[in-house]
C-alpha positions as CSV (number, residue, x, y, z in Angstrom):
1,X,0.0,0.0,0.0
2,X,2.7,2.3,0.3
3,X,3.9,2.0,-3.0
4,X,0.4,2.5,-4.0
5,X,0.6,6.0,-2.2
6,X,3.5,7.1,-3.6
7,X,2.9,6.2,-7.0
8,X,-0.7,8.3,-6.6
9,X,2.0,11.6,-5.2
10,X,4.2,11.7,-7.7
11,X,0.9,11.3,-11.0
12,X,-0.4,14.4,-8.8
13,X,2.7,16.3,-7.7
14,X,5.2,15.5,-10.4
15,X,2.3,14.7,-12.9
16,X,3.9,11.4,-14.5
17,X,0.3,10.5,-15.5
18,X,0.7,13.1,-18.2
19,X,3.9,12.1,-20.0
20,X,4.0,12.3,-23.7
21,X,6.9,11.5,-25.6
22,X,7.2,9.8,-28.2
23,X,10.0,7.1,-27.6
24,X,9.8,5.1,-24.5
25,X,13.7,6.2,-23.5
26,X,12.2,9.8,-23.1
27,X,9.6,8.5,-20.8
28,X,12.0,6.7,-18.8
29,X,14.0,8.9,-18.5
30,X,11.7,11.0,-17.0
31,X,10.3,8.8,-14.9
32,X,13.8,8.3,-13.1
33,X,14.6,11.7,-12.8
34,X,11.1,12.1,-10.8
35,X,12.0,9.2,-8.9
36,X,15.3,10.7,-8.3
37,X,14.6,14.1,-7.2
38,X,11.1,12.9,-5.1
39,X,13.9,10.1,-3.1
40,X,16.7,13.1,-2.7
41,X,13.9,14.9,-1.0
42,X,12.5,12.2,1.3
43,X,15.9,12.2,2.2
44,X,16.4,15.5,2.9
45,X,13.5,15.8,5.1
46,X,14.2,12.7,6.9
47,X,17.6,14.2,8.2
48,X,16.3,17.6,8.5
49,X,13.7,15.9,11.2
50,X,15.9,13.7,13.0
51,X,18.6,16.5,13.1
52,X,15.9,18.6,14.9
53,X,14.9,15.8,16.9
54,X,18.0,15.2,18.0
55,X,18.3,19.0,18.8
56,X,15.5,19.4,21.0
57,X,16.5,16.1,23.0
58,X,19.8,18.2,24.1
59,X,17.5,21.3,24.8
């Protein structure tokens, strides 16, 4: 189900259910560059949080 969620994020957000090119490369290659940039985000946020958390323990 999770995978279900975040495909339904990145059609709304990053709108991959409206990809038109004509060669499937194209396509792919957006797909991973969505992909990319939605994971380096996660990412971000996840160490942006427990750097915070981890902050606010000291405190």
């Amino acid at each position: 189900t999770a995978v279900e969620r975040v495909n339904a994020y990145l059609k709304e957000y990053f709108q991959l259910n409206n990809v038109r090119h004509r060669t499937g490369k194209k396509a792919k290659m957006h797909f991973n560059l969505v992909t990319l940039i939605y994971n380096t985000c996660k990412l971000a946020v996840d160490r942006i949080n427990a750097l915070l958390q981890q902050q606010n323990q000291v405190a």
